[in-house]
Structure formats: C-alpha cells, structure tokens
TORRO-557920 format. One record per residue: residue number from 0; residue in three letters; z, y negated, x negated of N, C-alpha, C in turn. Coordinates in Angstrom, 3 decimals, padded with zeros to 6 digits. Layout:
// TORRO-557920
<NUM,ALA,<Z,Y,X>,<Z,Y,X>,<Z,Y,X>>
...
// end
This chain:
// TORRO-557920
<0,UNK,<-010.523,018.405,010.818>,<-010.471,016.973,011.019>,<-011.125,016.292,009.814>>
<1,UNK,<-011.972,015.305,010.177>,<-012.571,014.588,008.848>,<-011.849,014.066,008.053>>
<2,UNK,<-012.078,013.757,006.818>,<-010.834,013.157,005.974>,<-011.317,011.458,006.398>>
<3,UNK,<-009.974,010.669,005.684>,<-010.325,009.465,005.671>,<-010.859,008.639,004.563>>
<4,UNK,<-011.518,007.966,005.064>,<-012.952,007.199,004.028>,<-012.127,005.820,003.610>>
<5,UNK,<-011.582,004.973,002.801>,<-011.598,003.826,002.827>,<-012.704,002.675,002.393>>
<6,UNK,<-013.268,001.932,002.987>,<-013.733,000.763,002.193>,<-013.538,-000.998,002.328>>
<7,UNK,<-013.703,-001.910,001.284>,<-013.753,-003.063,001.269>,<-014.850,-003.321,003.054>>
<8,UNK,<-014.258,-003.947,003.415>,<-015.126,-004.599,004.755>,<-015.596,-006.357,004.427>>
<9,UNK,<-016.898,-006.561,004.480>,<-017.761,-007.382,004.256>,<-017.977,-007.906,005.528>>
<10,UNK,<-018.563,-009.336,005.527>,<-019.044,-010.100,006.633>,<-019.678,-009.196,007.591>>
<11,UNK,<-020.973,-008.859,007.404>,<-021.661,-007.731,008.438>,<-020.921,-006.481,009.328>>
<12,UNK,<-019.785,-006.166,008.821>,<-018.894,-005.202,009.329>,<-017.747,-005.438,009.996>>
<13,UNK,<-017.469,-006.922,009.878>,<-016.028,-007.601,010.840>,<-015.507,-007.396,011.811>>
<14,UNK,<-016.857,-006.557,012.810>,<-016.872,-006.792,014.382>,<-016.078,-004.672,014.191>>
<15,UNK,<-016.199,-004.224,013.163>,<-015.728,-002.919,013.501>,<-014.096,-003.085,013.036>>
<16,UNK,<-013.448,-003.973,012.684>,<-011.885,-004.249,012.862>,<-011.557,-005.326,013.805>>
<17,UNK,<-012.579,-005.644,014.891>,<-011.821,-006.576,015.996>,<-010.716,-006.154,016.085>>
<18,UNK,<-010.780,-004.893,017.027>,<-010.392,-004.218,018.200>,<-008.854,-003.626,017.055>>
<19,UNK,<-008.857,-003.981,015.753>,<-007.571,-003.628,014.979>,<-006.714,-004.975,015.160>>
<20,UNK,<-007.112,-005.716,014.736>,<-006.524,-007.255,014.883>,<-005.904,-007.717,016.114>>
<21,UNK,<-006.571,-007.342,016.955>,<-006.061,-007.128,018.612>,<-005.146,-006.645,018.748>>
<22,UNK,<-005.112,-005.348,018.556>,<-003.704,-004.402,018.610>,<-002.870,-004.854,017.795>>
<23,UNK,<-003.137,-005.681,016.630>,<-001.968,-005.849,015.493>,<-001.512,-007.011,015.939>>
<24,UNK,<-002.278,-007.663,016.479>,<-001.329,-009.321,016.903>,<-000.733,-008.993,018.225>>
<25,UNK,<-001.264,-007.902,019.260>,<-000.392,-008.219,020.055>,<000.810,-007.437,019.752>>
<26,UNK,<000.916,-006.520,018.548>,<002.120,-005.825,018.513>,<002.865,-006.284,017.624>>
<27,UNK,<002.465,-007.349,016.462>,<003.315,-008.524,015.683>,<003.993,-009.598,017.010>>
<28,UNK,<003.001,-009.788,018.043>,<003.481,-011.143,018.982>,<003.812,-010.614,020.164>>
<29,UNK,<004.479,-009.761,020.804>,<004.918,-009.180,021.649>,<005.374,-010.832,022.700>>
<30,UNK,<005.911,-011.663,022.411>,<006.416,-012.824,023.642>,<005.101,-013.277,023.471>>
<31,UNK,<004.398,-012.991,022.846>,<002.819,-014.167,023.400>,<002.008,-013.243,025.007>>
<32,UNK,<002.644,-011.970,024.867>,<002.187,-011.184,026.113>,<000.285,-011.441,026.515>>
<33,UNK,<-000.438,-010.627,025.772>,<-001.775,-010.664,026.743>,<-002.519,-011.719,025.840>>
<34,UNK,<-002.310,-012.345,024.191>,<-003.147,-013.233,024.562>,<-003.572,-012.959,022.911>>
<35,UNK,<-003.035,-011.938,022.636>,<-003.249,-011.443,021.162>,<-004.909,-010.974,020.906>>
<36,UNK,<-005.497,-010.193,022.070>,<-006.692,-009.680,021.868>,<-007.319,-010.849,022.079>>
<37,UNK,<-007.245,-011.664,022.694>,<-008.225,-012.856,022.636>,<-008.092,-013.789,021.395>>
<38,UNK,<-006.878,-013.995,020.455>,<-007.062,-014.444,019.399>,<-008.015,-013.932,018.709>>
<39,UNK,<-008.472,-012.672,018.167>,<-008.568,-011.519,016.979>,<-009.974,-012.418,016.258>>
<40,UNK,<-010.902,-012.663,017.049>,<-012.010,-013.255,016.513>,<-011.797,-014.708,016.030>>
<41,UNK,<-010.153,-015.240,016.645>,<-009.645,-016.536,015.305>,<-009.276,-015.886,014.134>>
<42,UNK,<-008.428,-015.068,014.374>,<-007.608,-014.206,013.265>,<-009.030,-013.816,012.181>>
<43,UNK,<-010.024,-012.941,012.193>,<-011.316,-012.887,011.930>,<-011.575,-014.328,010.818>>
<44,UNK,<-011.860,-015.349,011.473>,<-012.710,-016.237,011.262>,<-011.904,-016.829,010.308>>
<45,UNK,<-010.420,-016.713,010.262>,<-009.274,-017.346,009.055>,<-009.527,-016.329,008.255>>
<46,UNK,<-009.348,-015.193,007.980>,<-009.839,-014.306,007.214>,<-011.418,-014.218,006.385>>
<47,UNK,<-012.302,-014.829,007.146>,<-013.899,-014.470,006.934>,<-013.886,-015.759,006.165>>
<48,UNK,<-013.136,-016.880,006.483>,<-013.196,-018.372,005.779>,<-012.851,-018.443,004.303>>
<49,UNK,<-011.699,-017.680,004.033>,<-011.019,-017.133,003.402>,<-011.367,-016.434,001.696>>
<50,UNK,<-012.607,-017.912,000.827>,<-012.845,-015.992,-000.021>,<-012.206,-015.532,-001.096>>
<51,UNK,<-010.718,-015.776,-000.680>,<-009.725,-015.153,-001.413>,<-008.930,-014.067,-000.897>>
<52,UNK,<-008.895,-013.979,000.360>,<-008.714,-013.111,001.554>,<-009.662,-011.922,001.291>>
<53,UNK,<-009.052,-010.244,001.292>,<-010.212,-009.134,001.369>,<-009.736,-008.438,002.592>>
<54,UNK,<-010.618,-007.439,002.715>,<-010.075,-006.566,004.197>,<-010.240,-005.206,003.420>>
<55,UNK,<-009.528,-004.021,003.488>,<-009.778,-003.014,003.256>,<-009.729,-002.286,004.531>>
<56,UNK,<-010.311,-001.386,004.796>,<-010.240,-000.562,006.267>,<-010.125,001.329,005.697>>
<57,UNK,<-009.642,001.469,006.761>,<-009.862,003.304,006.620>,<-010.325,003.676,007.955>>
<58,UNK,<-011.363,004.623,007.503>,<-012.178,005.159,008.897>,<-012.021,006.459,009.001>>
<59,UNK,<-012.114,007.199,010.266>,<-012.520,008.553,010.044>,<-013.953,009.102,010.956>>
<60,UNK,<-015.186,008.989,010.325>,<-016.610,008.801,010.575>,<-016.553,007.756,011.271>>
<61,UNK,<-016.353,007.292,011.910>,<-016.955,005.591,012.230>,<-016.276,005.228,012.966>>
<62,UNK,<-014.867,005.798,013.193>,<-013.836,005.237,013.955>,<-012.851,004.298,012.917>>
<63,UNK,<-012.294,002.951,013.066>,<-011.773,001.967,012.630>,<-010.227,002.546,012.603>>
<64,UNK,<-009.220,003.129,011.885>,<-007.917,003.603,011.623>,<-007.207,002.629,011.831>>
<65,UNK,<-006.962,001.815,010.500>,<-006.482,000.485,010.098>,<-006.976,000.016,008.890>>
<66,UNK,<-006.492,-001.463,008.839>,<-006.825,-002.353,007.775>,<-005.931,-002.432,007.052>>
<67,UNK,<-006.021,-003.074,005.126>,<-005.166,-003.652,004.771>,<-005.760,-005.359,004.388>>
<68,UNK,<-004.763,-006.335,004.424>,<-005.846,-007.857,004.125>,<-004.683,-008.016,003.040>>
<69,UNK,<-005.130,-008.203,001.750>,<-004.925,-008.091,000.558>,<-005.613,-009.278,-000.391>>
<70,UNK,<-004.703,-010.354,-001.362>,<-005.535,-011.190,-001.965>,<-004.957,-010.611,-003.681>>
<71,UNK,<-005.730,-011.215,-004.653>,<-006.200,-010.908,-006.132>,<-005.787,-012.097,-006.289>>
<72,UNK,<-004.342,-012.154,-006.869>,<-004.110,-013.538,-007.130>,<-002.948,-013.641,-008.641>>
<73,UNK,<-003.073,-015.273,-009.482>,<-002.728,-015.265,-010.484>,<-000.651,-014.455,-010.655>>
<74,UNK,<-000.715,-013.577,-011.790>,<000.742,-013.118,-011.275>,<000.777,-013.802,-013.346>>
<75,UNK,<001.991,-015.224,-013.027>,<002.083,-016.220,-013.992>,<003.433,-015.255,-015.525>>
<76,UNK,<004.021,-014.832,-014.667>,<004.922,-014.363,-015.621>,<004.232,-013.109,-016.627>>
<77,UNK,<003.167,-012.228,-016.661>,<002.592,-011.389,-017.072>,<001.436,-011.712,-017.742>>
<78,UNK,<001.209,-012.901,-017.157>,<-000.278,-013.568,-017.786>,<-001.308,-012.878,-017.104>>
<79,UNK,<-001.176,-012.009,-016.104>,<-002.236,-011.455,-015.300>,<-002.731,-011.319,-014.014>>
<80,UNK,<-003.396,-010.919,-013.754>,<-003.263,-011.144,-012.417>,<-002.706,-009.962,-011.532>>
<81,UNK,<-002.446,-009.959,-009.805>,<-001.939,-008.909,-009.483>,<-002.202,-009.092,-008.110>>
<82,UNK,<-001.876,-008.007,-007.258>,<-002.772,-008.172,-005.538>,<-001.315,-007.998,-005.202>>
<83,UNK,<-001.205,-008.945,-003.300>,<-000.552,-009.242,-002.724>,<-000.663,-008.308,-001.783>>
<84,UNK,<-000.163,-007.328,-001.108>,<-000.943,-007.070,000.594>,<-000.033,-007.720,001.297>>
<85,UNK,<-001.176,-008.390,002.347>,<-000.291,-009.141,003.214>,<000.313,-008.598,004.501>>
<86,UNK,<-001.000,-007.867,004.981>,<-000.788,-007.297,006.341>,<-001.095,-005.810,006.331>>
<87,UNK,<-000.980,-004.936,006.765>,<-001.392,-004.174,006.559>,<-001.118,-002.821,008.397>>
<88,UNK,<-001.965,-002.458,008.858>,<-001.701,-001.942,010.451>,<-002.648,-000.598,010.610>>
<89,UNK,<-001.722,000.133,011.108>,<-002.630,001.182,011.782>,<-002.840,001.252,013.064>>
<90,UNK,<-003.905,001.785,013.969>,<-003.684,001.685,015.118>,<-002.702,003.070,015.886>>
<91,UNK,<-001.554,002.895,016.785>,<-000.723,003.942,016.746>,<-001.179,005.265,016.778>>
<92,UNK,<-002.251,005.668,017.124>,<-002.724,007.025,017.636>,<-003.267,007.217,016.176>>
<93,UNK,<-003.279,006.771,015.441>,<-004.012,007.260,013.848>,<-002.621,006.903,012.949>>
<94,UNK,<-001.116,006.926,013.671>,<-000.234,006.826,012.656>,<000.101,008.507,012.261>>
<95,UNK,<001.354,008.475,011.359>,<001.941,009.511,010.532>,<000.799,010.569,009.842>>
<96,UNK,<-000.719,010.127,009.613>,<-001.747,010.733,009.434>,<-002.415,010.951,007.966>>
<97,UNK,<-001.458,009.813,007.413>,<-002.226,009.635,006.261>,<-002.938,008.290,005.758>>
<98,UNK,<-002.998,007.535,006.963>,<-003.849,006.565,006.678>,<-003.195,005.299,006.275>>
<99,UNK,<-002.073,004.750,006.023>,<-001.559,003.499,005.440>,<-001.101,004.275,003.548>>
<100,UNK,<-001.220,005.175,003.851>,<-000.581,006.263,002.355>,<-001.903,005.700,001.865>>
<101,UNK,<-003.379,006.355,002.575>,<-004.948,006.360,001.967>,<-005.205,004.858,001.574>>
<102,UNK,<-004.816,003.669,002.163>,<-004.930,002.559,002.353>,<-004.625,001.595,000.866>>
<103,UNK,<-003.046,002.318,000.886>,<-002.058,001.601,-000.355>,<-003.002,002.194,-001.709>>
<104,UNK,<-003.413,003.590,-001.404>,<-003.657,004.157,-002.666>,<-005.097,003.779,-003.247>>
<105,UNK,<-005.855,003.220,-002.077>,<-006.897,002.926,-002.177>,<-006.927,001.286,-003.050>>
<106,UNK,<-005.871,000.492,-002.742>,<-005.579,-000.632,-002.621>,<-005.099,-000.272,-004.673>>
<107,UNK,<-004.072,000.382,-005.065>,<-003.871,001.172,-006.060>,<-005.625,000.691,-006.775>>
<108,UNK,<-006.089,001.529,-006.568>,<-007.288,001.874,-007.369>,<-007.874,000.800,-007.631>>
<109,UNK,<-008.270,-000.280,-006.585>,<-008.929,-001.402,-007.023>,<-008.354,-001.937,-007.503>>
<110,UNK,<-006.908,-002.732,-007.806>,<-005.412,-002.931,-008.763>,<-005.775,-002.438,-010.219>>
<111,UNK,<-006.252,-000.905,-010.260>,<-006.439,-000.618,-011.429>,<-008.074,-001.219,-012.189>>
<112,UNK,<-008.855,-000.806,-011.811>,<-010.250,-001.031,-011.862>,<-010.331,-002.648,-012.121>>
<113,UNK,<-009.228,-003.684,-011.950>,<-009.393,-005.548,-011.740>,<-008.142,-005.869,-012.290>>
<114,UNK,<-007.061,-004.581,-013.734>,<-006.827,-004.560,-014.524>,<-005.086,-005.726,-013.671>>
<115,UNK,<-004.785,-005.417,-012.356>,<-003.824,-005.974,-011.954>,<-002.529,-005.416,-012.497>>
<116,UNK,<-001.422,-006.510,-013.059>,<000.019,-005.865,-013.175>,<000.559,-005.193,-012.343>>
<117,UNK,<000.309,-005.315,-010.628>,<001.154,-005.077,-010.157>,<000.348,-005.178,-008.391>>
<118,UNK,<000.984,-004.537,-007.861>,<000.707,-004.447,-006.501>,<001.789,-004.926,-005.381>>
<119,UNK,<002.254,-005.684,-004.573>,<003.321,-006.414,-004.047>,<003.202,-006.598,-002.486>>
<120,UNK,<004.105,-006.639,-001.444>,<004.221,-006.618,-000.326>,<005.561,-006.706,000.128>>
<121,UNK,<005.444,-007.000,001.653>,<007.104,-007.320,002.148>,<006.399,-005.875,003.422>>
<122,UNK,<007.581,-005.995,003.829>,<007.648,-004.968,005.397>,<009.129,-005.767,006.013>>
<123,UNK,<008.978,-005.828,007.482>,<009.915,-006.114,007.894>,<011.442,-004.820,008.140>>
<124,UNK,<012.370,-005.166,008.075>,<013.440,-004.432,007.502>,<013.699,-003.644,008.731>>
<125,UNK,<012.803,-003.950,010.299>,<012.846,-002.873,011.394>,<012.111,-001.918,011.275>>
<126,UNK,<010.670,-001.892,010.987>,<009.782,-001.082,010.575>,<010.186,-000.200,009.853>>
<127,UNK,<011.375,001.212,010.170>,<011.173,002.090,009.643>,<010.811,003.024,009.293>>
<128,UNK,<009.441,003.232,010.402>,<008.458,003.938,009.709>,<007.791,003.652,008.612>>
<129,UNK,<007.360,002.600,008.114>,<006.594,001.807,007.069>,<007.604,002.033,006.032>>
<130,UNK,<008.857,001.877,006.094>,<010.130,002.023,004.629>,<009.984,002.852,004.532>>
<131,UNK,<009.942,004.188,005.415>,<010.227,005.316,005.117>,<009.024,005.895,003.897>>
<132,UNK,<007.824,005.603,004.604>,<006.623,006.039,003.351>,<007.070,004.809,002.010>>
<133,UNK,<007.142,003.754,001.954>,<007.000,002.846,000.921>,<007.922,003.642,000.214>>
<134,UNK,<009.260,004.073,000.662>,<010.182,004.460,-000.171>,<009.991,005.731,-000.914>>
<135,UNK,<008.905,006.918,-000.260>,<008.712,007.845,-000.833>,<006.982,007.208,-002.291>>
<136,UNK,<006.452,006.287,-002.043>,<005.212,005.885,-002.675>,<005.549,004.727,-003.672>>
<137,UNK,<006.318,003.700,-003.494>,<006.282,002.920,-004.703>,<008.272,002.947,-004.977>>
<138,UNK,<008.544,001.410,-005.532>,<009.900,001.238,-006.311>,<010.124,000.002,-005.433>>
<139,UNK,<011.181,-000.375,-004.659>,<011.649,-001.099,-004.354>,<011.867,-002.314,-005.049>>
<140,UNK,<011.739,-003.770,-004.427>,<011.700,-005.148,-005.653>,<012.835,-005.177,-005.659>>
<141,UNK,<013.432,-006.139,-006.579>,<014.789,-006.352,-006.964>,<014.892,-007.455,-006.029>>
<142,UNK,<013.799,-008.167,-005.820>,<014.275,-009.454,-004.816>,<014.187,-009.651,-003.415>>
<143,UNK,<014.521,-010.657,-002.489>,<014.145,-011.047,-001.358>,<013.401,-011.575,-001.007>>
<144,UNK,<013.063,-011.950,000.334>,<011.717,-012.305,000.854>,<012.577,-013.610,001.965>>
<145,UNK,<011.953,-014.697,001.660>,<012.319,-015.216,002.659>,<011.212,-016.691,003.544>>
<146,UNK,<011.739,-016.579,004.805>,<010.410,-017.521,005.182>,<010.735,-019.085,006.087>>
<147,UNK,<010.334,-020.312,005.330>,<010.419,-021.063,006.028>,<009.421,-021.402,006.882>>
<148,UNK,<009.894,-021.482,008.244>,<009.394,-021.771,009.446>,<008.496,-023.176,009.427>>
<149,UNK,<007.412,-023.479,009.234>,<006.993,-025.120,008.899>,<006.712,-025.511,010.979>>
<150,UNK,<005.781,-024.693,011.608>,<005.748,-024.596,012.707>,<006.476,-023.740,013.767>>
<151,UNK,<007.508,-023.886,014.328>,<007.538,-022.752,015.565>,<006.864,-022.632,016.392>>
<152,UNK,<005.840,-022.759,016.653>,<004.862,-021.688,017.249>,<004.321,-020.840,016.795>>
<153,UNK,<004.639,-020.752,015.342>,<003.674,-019.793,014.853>,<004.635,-018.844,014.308>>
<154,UNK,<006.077,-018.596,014.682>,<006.886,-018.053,014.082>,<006.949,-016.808,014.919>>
<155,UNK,<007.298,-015.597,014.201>,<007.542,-013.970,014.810>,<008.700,-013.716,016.004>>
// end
C-alpha cells in the first residue's frame, strides 16, 4: 500500500478536497439531510477568502484521504505564536489508517519550522474514535471549550 503524502493545498488544488468537505458537512450536519455536498464549494470559497485559513491534505497517490484547516495565530500569553486546528476529517474508508495521526504530525512539523508554542484543538466529547488517538498522541488541556450560539441555523 502506498504510504501517505501530506501537503499544504493551494488555490489551484481546491477542487481535489471538494468531494472531502462534502462528506464532512454532511456528516457534521446530519438534520440538514442532502444539502451538505452542495454547500462544499461555499465551505471552499470561506476558506479560499480566508488568508489566514490553511488546508493541509493527506493523499495516497492522488487520492484525497482527509484535510486538516488550521490557522497560525497570535498565542498572547507566550509572546508567540501558535496553530489552532479547526477541523480536521477523514473520509471513512481511509479511517483507522494512519491518516489523521500523518495529518497532526504533519501539522507538528510546520508548528515547529514557524517556531509555534503550541498546537491546539477541540474534538467533540462523542467522537471516540478521534479521543482515542488524541489521547495516545498529545496531553489533554486543562480547560473547556465552550460555544455561544450567535445564529441557530448555523448551530450542530
């Protein structure tokens, strides 16, 4: 089996994580039923607008795995800066494989290389497949995560 490749995804390459964004919104929006794949090229275009917003992808030869969308942003208490991941999805048939492990670690490296304190993310507390690796790969935060709703429509 080929190993997996990660790279930064650039404007010219967007159209090879549609078909991820699709699957990830309709499986974040399950009551929107059917209407997730037709967002993906909004989802896209908030992202592509975005140039604080990055995409990292993992492939295996030119098949699209998953993404991570990750920003480089000021972390005030350290005086440095540090990356957020925001989202991060595999598509199911490329899970337990390696590829959100290749993703984080990849994500790791550029963290190191742009001299970041720290690397940071939430997972929702059902997702226990996702705890299960986080818990064997990084340290748990001391704090909580919490979210005010400004719109309900746009809520999970």
């Amino acid at each position: 089996m080929p190993t997996i490749q990660t790279r930064l995804v650039s404007a010219p390459d967007h159209h090879l994580i549609l078909p991820l964004l699709a699957a990830y919104g309709a499986e974040m929006t399950p009551h929107l039923a059917g209407t997730a794949p037709a967002q993906a090229p909004e989802m896209l275009k908030l992202i592509a607008n975005d140039p604080r917003a990055e995409i990292l992808a993992a492939f295996r030869a030119d098949e699209a795995l998953g993404f991570a969308l990750f920003f480089d942003l000021p972390e005030i208490v350290f005086a440095r800066r540090c990356g957020a991941l925001d989202d991060l999805f595999v598509r199911p048939a490329a899970r337990r494989q390696g590829v959100a492990q290749a993703l984080i670690e990849a994500l790791a490296e550029i963290g190191r290389a742009r001299a970041w304190s720290h690397l940071r993310w939430i997972v929702p507390e059902t997702d226990q497949g996702a705890i299960a690796l986080y818990e064997r790969i990084a340290v748990r935060a001391p704090w909580r995560s919490y979210v005010l709703r400004l719109d309900p429509t746009g809520s999970l």
